[in-house]
N, C-alpha and C positions, 0 to 999 in steps of 0.2 A: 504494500500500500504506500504511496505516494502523498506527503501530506500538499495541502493546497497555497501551503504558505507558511514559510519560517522568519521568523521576525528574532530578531538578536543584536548584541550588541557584539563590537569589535572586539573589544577588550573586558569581559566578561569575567568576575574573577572565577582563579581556578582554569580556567582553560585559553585557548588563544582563540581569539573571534577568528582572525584570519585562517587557522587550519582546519575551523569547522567549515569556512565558506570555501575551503577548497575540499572537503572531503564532500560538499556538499556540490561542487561543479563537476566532481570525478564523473556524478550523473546527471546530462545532458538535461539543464533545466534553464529557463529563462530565470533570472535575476535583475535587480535592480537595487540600489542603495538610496540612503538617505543621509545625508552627512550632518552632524550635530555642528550647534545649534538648529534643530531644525522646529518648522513652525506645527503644531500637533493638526492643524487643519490639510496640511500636506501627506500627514503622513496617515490620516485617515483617508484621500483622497485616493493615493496612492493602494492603501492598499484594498482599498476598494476595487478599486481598476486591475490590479492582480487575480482578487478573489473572481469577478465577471469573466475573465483570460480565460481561468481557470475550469469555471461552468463550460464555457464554450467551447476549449478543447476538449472537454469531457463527451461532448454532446456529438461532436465530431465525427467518432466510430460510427455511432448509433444511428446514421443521416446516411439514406441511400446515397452512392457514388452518382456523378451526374451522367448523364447521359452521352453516350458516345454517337458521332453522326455514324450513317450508316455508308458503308463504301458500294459505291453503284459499279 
């Protein structure tokens, strides 16, 4: 299972933010950051816009392929 969204900080105590975020690019996933100072209305905006991403590749499979022309 694939979660939809991981939220973290860089410097985390106890672990390195940076080698979760690359243990976490090992698997091929879209990403995006937010650098502090950041505004909380950004970062609800943001990860709004990841969570909807997220539905829609989901939904993706589940959606007939489109239709191929037909060769004469």
């Amino acid at each position: 299972m694939r979660p939809d969204l991981v939220l973290s900080d860089v410097m985390p105590p106890g672990r390195d933010g940076l080698a979760l975020l690359g243990d976490l690019r090992s698997d091929p996933v879209p990403d995006d950051y937010v650098v502090k100072p950041f505004r909380p209305a950004e970062l609800i905006a943001r990860t709004r816009v990841h969570l909807e991403l997220s539905s829609f590749r989901e939904a993706l499979p589940a959606a007939a392929p489109p239709a191929r022309p037909s060769a004469c």
